[in-house]
C-alpha positions in Angstrom: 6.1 -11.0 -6.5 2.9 -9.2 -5.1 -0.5 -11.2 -4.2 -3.7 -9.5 -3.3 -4.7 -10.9 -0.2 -8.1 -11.3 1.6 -8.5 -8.4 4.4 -7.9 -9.2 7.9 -9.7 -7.9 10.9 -6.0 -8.2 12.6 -3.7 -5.1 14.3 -2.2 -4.1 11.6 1.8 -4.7 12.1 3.9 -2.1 9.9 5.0 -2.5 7.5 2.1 -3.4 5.2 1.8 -2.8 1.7 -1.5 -1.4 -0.1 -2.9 -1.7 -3.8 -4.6 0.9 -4.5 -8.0 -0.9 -6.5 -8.6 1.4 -9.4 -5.0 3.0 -10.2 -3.3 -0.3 -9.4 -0.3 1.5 -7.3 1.1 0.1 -4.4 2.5 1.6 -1.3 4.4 0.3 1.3 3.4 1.6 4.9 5.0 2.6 7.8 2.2 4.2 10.0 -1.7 4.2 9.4 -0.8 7.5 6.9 2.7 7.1 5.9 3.9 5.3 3.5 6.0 5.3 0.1 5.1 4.3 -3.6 6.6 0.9 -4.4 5.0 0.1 -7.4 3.0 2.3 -10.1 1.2 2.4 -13.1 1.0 5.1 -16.1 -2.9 6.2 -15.3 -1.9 6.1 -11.1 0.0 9.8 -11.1 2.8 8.8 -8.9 6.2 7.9 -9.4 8.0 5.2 -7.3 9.9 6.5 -4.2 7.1 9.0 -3.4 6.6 9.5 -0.1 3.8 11.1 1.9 2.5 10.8 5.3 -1.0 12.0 3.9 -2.2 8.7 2.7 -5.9 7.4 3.2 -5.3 5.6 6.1 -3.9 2.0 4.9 -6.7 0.5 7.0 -9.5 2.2 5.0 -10.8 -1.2 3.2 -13.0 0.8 0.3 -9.6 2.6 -0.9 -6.8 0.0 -0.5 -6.5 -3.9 -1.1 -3.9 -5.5 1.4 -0.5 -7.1 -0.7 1.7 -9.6 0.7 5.2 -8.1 0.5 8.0 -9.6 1.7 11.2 -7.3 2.7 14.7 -9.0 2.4 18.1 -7.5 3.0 
């Protein structure tokens, strides 16, 4: 399950996932710019598995919405 979150003015600690607020995508981050599609939606364009380490940076708060994501293995 994925829950938008409120932002935090923390260090971000990788990895962190991202929603993106219009498209609805999420993307799981390794670095500030890298980081691979997790989750998507028909009007987003991506498909999951896409990576890019082009991303708007994960910390930019007016293109991304934080998700709690928990990794298990």
């Amino acid at each position: 399950m994925l829950e938008v979150t409120e932002w935090s003015d923390e260090q971000i600690k990788y990895p962190v996932g991202r929603r993106d607020p219009e498209s609805g995508f999420i993307v799981l981050f390794f670095s500030k710019n890298h980081g691979v599609v997790i989750s998507t939606t028909e009007r987003s364009g991506f498909n999951v598995g896409e990576i890019s380490r082009d991303w708007v940076s994960c910390a930019n708060s007016k293109d991304w919405e934080p998700v709690n994501i928990t990794i298990t293995g």
